[in-house]
C-alpha positions as CSV (number, residue, x, y, z in Angstrom):
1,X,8.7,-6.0,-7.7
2,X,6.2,-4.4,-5.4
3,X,2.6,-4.1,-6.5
4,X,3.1,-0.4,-8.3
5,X,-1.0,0.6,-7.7
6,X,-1.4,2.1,-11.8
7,X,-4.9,3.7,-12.5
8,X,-8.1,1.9,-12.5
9,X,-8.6,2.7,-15.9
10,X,-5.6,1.4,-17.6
11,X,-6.7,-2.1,-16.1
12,X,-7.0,-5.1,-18.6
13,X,-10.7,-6.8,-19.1
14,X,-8.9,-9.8,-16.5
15,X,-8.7,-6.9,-13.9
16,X,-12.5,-5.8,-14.6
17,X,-13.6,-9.2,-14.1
18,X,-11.4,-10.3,-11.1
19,X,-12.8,-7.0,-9.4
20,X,-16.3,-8.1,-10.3
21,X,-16.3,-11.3,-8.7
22,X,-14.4,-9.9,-5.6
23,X,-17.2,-7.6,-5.0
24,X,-19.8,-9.9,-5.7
25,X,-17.9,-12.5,-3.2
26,X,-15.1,-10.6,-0.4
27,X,-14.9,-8.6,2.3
28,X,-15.2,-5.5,4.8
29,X,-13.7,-2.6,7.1
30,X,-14.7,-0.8,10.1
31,X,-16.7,1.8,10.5
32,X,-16.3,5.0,12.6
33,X,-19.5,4.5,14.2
34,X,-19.1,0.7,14.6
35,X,-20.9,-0.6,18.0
36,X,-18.6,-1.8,21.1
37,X,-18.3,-5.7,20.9
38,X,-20.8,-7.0,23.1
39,X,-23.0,-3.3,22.6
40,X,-26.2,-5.5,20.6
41,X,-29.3,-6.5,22.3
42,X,-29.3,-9.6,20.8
43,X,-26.9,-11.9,23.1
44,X,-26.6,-14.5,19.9
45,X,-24.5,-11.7,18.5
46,X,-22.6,-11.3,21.5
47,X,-18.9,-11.8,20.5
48,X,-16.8,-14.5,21.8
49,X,-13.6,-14.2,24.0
50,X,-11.0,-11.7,22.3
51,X,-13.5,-9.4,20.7
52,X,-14.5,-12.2,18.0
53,X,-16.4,-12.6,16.0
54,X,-15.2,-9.1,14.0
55,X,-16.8,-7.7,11.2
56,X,-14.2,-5.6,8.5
57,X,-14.9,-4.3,5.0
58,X,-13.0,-4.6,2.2
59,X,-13.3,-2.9,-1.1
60,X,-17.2,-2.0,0.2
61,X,-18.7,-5.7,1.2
62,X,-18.4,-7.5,4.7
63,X,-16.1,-10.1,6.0
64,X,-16.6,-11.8,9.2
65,X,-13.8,-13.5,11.3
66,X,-15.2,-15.6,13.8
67,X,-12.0,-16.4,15.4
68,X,-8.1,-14.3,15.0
69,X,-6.4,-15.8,11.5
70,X,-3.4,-18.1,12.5
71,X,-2.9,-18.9,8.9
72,X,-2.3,-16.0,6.8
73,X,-1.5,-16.4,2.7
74,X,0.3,-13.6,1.2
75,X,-0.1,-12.1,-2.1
76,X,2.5,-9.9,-2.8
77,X,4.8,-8.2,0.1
78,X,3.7,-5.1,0.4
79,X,1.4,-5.2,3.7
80,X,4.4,-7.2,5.8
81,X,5.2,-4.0,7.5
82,X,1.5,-3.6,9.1
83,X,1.5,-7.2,9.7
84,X,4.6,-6.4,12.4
85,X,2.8,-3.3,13.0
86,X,0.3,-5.9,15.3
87,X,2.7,-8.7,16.0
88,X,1.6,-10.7,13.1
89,X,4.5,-11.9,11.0
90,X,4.9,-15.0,12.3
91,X,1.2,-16.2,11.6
92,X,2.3,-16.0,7.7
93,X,2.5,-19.0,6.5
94,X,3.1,-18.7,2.6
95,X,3.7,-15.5,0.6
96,X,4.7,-14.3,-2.8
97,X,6.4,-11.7,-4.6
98,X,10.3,-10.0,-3.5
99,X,11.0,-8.5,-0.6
100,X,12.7,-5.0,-0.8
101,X,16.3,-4.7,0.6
102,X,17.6,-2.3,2.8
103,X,14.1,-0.9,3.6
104,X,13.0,-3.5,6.6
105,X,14.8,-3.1,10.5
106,X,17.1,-6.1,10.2
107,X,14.6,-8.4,12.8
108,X,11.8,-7.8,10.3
109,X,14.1,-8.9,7.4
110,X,14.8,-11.6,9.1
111,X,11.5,-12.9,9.8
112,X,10.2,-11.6,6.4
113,X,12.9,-13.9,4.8
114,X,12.0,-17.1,7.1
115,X,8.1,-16.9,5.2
116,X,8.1,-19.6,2.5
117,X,7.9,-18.3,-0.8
118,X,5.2,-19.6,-3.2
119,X,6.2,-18.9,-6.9
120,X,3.7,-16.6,-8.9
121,X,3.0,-14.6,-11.9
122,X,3.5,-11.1,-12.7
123,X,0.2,-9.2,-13.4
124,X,0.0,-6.1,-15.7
125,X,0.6,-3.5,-12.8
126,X,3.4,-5.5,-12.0
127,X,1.9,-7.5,-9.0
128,X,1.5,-10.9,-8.3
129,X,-1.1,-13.4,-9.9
130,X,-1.2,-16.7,-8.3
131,X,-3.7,-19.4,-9.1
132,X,-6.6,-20.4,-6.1
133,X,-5.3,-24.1,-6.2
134,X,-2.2,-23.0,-5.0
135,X,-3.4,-21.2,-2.0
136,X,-5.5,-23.4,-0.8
137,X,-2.9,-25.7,-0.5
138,X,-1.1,-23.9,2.0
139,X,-3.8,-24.7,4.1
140,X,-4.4,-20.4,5.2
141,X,-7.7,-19.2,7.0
142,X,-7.2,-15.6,5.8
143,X,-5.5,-14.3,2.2
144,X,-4.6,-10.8,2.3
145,X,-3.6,-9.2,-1.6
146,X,-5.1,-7.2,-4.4
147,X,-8.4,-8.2,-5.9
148,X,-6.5,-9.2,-9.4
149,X,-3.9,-11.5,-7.7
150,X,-6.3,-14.4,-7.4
151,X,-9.7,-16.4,-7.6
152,X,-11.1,-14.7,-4.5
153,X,-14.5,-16.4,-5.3
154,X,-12.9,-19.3,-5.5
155,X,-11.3,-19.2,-2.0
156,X,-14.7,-17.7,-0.5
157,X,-16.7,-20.7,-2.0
158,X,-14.0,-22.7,0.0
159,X,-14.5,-21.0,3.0
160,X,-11.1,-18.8,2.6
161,X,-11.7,-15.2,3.5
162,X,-9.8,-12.8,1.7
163,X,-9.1,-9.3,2.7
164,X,-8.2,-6.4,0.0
165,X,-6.2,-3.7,1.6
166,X,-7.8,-0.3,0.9
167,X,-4.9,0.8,-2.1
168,X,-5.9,-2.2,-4.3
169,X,-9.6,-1.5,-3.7
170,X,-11.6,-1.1,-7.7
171,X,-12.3,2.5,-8.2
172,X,-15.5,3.5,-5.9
173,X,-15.4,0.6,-3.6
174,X,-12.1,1.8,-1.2
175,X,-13.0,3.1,2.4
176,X,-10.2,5.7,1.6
177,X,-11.0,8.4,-0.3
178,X,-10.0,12.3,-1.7
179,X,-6.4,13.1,-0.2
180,X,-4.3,10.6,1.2
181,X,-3.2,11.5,4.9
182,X,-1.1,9.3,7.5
183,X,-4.8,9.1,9.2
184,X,-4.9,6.4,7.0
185,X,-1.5,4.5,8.0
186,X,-3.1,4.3,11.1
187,X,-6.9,3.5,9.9
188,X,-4.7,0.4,8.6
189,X,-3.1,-0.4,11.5
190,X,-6.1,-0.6,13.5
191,X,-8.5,-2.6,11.0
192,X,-5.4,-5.0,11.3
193,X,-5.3,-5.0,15.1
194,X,-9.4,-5.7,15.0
195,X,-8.9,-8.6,12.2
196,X,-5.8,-10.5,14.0
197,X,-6.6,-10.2,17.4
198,X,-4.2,-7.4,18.2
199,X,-5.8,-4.2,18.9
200,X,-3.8,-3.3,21.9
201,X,-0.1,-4.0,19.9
202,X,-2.1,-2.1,17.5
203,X,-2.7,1.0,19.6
204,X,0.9,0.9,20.6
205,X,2.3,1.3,17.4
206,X,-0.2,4.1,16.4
207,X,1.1,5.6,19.6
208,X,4.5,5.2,18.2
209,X,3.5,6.5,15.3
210,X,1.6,9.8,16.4
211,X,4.8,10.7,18.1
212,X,6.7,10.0,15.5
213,X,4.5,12.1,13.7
214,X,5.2,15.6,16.2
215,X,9.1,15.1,15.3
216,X,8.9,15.2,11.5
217,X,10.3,19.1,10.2
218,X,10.3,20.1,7.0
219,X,13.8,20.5,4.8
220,X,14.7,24.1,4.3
221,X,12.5,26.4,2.5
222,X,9.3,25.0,1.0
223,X,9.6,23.6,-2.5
224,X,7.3,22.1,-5.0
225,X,7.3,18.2,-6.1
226,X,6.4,15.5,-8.3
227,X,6.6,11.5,-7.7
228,X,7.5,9.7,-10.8
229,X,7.5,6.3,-12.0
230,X,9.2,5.1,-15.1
231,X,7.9,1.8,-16.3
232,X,11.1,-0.6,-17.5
233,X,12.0,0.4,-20.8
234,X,11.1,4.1,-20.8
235,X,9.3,6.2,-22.7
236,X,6.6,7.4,-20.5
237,X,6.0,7.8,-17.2
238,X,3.2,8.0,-14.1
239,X,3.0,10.7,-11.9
240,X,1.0,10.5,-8.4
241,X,-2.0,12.2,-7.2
242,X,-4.1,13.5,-4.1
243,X,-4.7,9.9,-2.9
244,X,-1.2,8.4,-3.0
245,X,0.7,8.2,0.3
246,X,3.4,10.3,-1.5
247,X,0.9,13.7,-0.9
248,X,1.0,13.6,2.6
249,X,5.1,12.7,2.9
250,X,5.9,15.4,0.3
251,X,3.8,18.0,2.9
252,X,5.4,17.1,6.5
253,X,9.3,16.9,3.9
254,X,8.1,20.4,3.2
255,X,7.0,19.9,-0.6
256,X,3.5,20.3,-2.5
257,X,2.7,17.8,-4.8
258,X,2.4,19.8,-8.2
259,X,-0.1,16.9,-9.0
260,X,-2.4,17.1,-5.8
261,X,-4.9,18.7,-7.9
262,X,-5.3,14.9,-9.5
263,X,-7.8,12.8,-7.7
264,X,-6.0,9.4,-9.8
265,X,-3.4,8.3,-7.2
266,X,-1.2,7.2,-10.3
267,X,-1.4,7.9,-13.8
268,X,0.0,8.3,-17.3
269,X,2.0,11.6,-17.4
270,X,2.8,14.0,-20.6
271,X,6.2,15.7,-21.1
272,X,3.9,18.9,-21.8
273,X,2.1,19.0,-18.6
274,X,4.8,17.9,-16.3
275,X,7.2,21.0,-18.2
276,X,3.8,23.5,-17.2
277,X,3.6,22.4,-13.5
278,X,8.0,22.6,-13.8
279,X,8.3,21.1,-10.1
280,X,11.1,21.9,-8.3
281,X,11.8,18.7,-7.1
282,X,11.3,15.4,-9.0
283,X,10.9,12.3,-6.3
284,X,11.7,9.0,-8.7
285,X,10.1,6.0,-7.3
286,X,12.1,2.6,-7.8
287,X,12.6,-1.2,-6.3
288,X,15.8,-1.9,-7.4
289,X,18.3,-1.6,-4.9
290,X,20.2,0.4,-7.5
291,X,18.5,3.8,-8.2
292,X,20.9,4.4,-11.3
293,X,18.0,2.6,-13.8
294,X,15.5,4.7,-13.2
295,X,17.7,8.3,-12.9
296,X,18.9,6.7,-16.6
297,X,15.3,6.6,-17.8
298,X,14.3,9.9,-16.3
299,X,16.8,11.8,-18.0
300,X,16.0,10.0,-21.5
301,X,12.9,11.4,-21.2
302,X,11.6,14.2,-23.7
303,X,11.8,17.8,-21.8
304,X,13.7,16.1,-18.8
305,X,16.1,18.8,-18.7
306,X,14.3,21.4,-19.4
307,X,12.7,20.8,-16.1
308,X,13.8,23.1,-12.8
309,X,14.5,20.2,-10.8
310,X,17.6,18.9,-13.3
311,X,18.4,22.4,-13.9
312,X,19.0,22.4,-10.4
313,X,20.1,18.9,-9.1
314,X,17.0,18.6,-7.6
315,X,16.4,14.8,-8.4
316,X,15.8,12.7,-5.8
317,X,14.8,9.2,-5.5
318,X,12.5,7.3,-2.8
319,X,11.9,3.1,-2.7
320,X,8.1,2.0,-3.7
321,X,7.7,0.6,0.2
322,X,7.8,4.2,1.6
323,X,5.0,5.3,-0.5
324,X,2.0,3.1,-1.3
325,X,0.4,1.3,0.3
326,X,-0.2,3.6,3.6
327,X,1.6,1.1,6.1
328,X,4.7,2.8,8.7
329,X,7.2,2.7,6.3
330,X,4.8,5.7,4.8
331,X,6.0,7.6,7.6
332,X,9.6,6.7,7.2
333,X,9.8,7.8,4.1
334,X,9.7,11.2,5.0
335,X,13.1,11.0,6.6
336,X,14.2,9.3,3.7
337,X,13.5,12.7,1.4
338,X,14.5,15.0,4.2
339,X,18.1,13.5,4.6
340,X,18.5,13.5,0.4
341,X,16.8,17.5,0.4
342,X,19.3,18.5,3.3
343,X,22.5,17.2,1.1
């Protein structure tokens, strides 16, 4: 079960404190007005062959890789598809969490499926927890995951850097900010490229990517939406706001998020206020590789079919990889809803 991203503030007191002692002890991302490498007057700082060392931030403090990560531990799945993104996949050397099906090209799901899998817990937002001791025996020289799936002062204080993707970032602390926009799919792609060594397989793909980008066209007239996750068991639900990846893919699909007004990028929904902004499209998020679960849930829902979108078998539903976190498979996912609005 992918890493479903639920609001800062419904976080347990274990969240708080992992967070704490990530920003007291991680990481950092570049910077628009970063210098060239080899741009300081001070030739100690000069960086070594291959651009290195290279400065990132992560979740608002610095981390320095003197040399490209051949090692990499990692916590939870999610970020697999910008590893590839820079030709990375094979440097993996332990990982945790399930891999989706039928959402990878069948090379990556290959090579996804070759990564030894290190068994884990399952946090509260449905992520991966993993104790340091077991990292660290895999030997990595870079963990990439969420700041509640481990001990990351644990790994600094043995020399492990550990780099939090932007989507798991503590509220206040994430480089990306306001409404989310494929920008940031590729501001991902090349913080990647700069940490493994890979900016010019990095450029490529956000070339890829930008012209992927001029060929998306909206389904049919223009609609309103709402992205909906449905927690096993039922009974309530979390829409998605401004920042969530599914803003942008709902725009170039030719839908408005009814909850862009939201600056949460998930929360917990009422029946009242989802029957006020009445979408005319509901977009149910799922990892199963049967959607039937969560269409069951939806519909037990109080007011479900009162809503415009039942009313008009307007109910689609879109994998969890497509959405968050802002890798390519963001910009997949548009075709994904397009193909489902045009049946």
């Amino acid at each position: 079960m992918p890493h479903l991203l639920l609001p800062r503030r419904l976080a347990t007191l274990g969240l708080a404190l992992a967070a704490t002692t990530l920003l007291a002890t991680s990481c950092a991302s570049p910077t628009a007005g970063s210098p060239a490498p080899g741009s300081g007057s001070d030739p100690a700082a000069a960086p070594s062959a291959g651009g290195f060392p290279v400065t990132v931030t992560s979740c608002g403090t610095e981390l320095t890789l003197d040399a490209a990560p051949q090692r990499i531990f990692l916590i939870g799945a999610d970020t697999i598809p910008l590893l590839d993104a820079v030709g990375a996949v094979d440097r993996v050397v332990s990982r945790t969490g399930t891999l989706p099906t039928d959402v990878y090209d069948p090379d990556l799901q290959a090579a996804a499926e070759a990564i030894p899998v290190v068994e884990s817990g399952v946090g509260e937002t449905g992520g991966s927890v993993i104790s340091s001791e077991v990292v660290l025996a895999a030997d990595p020289d870079l963990v990439i995951g969420p700041t509640n799936g481990v001990d990351s002062g644990a790994l600094t204080a043995a020399g492990i850097p550990v780099y939090t993707p932007p989507a798991y970032c503590p509220d206040g602390t994430s480089p990306q900010t306001g409404t989310a926009s494929f920008q940031w799919v590729q501001d991902q792609v090349t913080e990647y490229g700069r940490m493994l060594g890979a900016t010019d397989q990095a450029q490529a793909t956000n070339d890829r990517l930008t012209q992927q980008l001029t060929q998306l066209e909206p389904a049919g007239e223009r609609l309103t939406a709402a992205a909906l996750y449905i927690p096993q068991g039922g009974g309530t639900f979390y829409p998605y706001g401004a920042p969530s990846m599914v803003t942008p893919l709902f725009e170039a699909a030719g839908l408005d998020n009814v909850y862009a007004d939201d600056q949460q990028r998930v929360f917990e929904g009422s029946a009242e206020d989802l029957l006020d902004r009445d979408p005319d499209v509901v977009v149910l998020l799922y990892s199963d590789e049967d959607d039937s679960a969560v269409r069951d849930a939806f519909a037990d829902l109080p007011a479900a079919q009162q809503l415009t979108a039942v009313q008009q078998d307007r109910v689609l539903t879109l994998r969890f990889p497509y959405t968050d976190p802002p890798t390519p498979l963001s910009v997949d996912g548009v075709g994904q809803l397009t193909e489902q609005l045009a049946r």
